[in-house]
Each structure stands twice: as C-alpha cells, then as structure tokens.
C-alpha positions in Angstrom: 15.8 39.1 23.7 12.7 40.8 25.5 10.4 38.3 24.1 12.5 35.3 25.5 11.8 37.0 29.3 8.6 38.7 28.9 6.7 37.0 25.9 5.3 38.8 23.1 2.6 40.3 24.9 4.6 41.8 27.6 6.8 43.4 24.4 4.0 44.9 23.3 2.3 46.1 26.6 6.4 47.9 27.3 6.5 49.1 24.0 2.5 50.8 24.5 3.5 52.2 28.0 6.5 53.8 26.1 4.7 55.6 23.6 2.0 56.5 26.1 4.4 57.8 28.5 6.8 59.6 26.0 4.6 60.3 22.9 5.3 58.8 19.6 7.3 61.6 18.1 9.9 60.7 20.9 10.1 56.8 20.3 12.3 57.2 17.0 14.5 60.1 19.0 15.0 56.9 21.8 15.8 54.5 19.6 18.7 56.3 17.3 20.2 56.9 20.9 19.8 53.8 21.9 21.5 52.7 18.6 24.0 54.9 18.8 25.1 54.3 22.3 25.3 50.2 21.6 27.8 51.2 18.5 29.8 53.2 20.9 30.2 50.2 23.4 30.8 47.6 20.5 33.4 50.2 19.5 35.1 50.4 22.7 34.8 46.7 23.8 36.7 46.0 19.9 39.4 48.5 20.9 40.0 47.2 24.2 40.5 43.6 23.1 42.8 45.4 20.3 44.8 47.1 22.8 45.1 44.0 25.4 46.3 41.6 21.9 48.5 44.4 21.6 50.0 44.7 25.2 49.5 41.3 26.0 48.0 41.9 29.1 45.5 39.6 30.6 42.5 40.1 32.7 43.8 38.1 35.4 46.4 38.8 37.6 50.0 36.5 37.8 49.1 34.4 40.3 52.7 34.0 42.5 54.0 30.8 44.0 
C-alpha cells in the first residue's frame, strides 16, 4: 500500500527514520500494536454489519415523500 504512494525507496527511507527515531528494540513493540489494533477494527466493523443484518437497519435514512 505505501509502496503504491511513496515507492520503494520512500518505504525504506520511513521505515530508517523509524528505527532511527524510536530504536530498533521498539519497532517490533509498534508493530504487534499496530497489528493488534487493525484486528480490533476488523472485529468491530464484522460485528457491526452483524448487528445491522440483524436489525435491519440501513445506513441511510427513509427518505419521506
């Protein structure tokens, strides 16, 4: 995804800024959050459409004539 914007090489100067600026123990630390915070908003975006199959609610409001 960052290559299609940036390019390779502007992946790899991010990711080499990252390191400098938070050390390499902390990279791995970053990423298992970042992991774990994506899982949590797959998780609530899958029980969110459950619940609106569920209650047959709509995004959009009736519209009145």
């Amino acid at each position: 995804m960052l290559a299609d914007i940036f390019g390779m090489d502007g992946v790899l100067v991010v990711i080499v800024i990252v390191a400098v600026l938070f050390g390499a123990s902390a990279i791995p630390k970053l990423a298992r959050n970042l992991g774990a915070a994506r899982s949590e908003f797959e998780k609530g975006m899958k029980e969110s459409a459950a619940a609106k199959e569920t209650d047959g609610s709509s995004t959009h409001p009736p519209t009145g004539t």
